[in-house]
N, C-alpha and C positions, 0 to 999 in steps of 0.2 A: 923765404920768410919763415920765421920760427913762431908757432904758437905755442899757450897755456890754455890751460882748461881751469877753472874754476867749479867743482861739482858743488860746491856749495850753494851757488848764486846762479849754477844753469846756465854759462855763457863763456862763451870764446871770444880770445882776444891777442891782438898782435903784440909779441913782449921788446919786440928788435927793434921801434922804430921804422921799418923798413916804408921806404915810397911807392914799392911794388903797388900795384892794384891789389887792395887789402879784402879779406872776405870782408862782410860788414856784422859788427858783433852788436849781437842781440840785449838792447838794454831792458832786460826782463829781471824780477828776482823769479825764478823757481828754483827747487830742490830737484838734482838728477833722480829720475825715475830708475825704484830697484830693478824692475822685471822688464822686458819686453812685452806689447801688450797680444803680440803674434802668437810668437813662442815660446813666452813666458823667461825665455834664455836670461840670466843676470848678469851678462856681458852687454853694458849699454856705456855706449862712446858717442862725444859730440860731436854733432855735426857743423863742419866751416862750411862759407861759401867765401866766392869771389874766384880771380883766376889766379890759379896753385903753380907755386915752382917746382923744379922739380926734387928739391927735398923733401914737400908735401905729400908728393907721388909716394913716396919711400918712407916717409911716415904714418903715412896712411893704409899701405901695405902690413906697416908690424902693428895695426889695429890703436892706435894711438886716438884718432878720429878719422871721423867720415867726409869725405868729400861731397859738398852737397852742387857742385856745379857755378859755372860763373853767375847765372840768374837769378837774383836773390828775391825769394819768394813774400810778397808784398805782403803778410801778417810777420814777418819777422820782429817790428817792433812789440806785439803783443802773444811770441808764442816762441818758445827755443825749441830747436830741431834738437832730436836725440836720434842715434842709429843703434841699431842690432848690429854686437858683435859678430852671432852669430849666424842668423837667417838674412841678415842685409838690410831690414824693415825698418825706413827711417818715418818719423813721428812726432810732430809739433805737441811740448807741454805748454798747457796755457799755465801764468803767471799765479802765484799765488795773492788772492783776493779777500778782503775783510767779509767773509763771511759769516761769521763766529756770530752766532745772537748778540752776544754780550757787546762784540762792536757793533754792531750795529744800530743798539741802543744808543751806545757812548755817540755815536757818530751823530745821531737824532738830537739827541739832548744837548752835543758842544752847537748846534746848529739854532736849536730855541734859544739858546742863549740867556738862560733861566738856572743852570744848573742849583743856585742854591735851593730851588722851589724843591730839590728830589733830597735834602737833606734826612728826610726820614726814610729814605728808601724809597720814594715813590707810591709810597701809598695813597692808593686810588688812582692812580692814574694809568689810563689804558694800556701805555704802550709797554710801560714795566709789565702790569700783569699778561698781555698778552704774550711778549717775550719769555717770563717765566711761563707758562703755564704748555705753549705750544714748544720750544725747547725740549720741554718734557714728554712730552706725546711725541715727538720727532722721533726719539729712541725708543721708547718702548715700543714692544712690538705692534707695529702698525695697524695690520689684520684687525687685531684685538682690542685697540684703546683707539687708536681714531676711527678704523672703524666703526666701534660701536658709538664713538659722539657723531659722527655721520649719522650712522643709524638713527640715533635717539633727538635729530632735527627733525622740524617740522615744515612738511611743502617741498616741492621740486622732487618727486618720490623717484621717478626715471634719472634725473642728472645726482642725482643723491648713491643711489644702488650704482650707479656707472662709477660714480668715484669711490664706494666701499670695495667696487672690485679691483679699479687700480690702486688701490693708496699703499700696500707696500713698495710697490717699483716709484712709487712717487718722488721728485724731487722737492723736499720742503724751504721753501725760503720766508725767514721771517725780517721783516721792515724791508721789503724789496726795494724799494725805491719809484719814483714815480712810474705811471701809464698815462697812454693816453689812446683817446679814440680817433679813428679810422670816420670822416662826417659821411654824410650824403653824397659829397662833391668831390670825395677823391681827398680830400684834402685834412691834414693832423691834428686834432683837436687844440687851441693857444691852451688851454687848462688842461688840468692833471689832475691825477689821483691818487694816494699812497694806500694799495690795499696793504693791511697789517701784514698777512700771510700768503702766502701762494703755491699752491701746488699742481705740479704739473708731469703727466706719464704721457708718451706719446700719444694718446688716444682723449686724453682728459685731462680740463684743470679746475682747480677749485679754488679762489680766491676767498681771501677770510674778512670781513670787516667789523672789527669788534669794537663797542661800546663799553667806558667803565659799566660798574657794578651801579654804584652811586648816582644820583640822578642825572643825565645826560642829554645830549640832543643830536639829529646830524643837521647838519648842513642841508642849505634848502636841496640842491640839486646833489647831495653827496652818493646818493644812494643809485641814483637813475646814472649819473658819470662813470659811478666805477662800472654799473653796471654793461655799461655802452662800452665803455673800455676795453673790458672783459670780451665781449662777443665781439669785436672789431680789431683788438689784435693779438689775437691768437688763432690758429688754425684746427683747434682741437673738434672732434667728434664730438663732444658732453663738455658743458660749461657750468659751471654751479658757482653762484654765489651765498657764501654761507654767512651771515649776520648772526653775529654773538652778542645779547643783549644782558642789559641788568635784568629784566622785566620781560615779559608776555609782550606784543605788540598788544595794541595801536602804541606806532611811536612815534615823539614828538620830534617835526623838522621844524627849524627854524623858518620865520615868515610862513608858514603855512598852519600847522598846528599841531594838534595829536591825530594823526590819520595811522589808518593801517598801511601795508607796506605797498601795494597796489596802488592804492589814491597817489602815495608820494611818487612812484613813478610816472603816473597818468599824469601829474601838476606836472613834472619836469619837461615832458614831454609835448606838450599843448602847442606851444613852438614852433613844430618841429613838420616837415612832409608828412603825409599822410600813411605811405610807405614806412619808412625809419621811426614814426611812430608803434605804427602797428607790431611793427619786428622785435621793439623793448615792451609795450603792452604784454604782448604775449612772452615774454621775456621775464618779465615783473610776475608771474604766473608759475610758468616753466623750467626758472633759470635760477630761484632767490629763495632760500629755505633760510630757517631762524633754532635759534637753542638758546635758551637763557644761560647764566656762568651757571645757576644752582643746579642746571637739568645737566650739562657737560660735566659736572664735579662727582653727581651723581651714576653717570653711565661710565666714568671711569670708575668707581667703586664698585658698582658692578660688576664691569671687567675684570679688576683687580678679584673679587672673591673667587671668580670664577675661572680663574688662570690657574692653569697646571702644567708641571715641567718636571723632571725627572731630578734636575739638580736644585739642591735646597739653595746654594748658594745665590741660583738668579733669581730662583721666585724671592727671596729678601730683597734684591735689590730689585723688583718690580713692585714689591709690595712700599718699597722705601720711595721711590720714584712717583707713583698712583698718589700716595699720602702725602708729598711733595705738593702734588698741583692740589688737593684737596685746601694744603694747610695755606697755600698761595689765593686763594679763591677764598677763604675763609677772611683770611688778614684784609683780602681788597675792601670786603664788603662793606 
């Protein structure tokens, strides 16, 4: 059987026709990977499966591709094998994914099915500004700008310092998509939650849920949900739920009232065993620190004055970036 390779789209495929027992080609899009991630070598060739003739043998010999075996390894629909030309080291690329903030937006918004309501850009509304605003904190240096809006929350001082120590190696995901909780009973929670942000380093995560600037409310149960979510399914050491408000608490949930953030979990939770109570009580305490947008806009400024680097050219575009989320936070309000 005669193969092609396509490096563009990450996948092999049979060009003959042939009724041989075919490898089975990976319906994935990725981009062949430049480096090896062993050796670093930039000799990387695709890997076939299925059972090889023996011009395979002999193609695979002059480094054409890899022979991955007849067993075709059951993530194949969601991950293309690549091999090392040179050290041998073969390596599933996962699939390229709408991760891009900006879809992810778009992705939100074709789904409200509202789009004309964003004709002015979305002003005031949450999920624009949280998009712009955490986007930009994603890139700039972490240590320093989310750090310091870590810092500059209020409450959860232990799960707070745990994640200003991780949040460079952090992974940031903004509009992740739903969660859900892990009950009492073993069993998945039917309801969900979409925290705005999330981030996560092997040790620590820190989920974001942010409220416009503009007068706002959550949801009766929105706040105790994510939060249950949060501490049920993830396995991290330090869990932080960071609340990004217009305002100072007490804040208002719906059906209940203006409570501070404590009450709102204690009402959620009333329900609920004794036990899985006590676990988000103490949770609601432990787990839930708060920052207004004016206090966040202000510890990036902060930051921003306070950043130093050797080349003129990055502190401009740190300075240009900093005054970015400033002039975004300005516009929501």
């Amino acid at each position: 059987m005669r193969w092609t390779t396509n490096r563009d789209v990450g996948k092999a495929q049979m060009s003959d026709g042939s009724a041989s027992v075919a490898p089975k080609e990976a319906h994935v899009t990725s981009t062949a990977p430049r480096a090896c991630p062993r050796c670093a070598a930039e000799l990387v060739i695709p890997v076939v499966w299925g059972k090889p003739s023996p011009d395979d043998f002999d193609r695979a010999e002059k480094g054409e591709f890899a022979l991955g075996g007849c067993c075709v390894p059951g993530d194949l629909g969601k991950a293309t094998y690549w091999a090392c030309g040179v050290c041998g080291y073969h390596f599933p690329v996962a699939p390229l994914e709408n991760s891009s903030p900006i879809g992810r937006l778009l992705e939100e918004i074709s789904w409200e099915g509202n789009a004309r309501t964003y004709r002015d850009g979305g002003r005031g509304r949450e999920n624009v500004l949280t998009t712009e605003v955490f986007a930009l904190l994603d890139v700039l240096p972490r240590t320093v700008f989310l750090g310091a809006v870590l810092g500059a929350a209020h409450g959860a001082d232990v799960a707070r310092t745990a994640g200003i120590a991780d949040v460079e190696q952090m992974n940031l995901e903004i509009l992740p998509g739903d969660a859900r909780a892990v009950l009492g009973d073993g069993s998945i929670s039917t309801w969900a939650v979409q925290p705005d942000v999330r981030l996560e380093s092997p040790r620590s995560t820190v989920w974001v849920e942010a409220k416009r600037i503009r007068a706002s409310s959550f949801q009766e149960h929105q706040i105790t949900r994510t939060l249950h979510a949060m501490l049920t399914s993830t396995a991290h050491d330090t869990r932080l739920l960071l609340l990004v408000l217009g305002s100072p608490p007490p804040v208002k949930v719906q059906g209940v009232g203006t409570v501070g953030i404590s009450e709102a979990v204690a009402h959620s939770t009333s329900p609920m065993e004794a036990r899985e109570r006590e676990v988000l009580v103490a949770a609601g305490r432990d787990s839930v620190a708060w920052i207004t947008w004016d206090e966040l806009a202000a510890a990036v400024r902060r930051a921003a004055d306070l950043y130093a680097c050797g080349d003129s050219s990055t502190v401009a575009a740190v300075r240009r970036s900093s005054d970015a989320i400033a002039r975004a936070i300005a516009w929501h309000s």
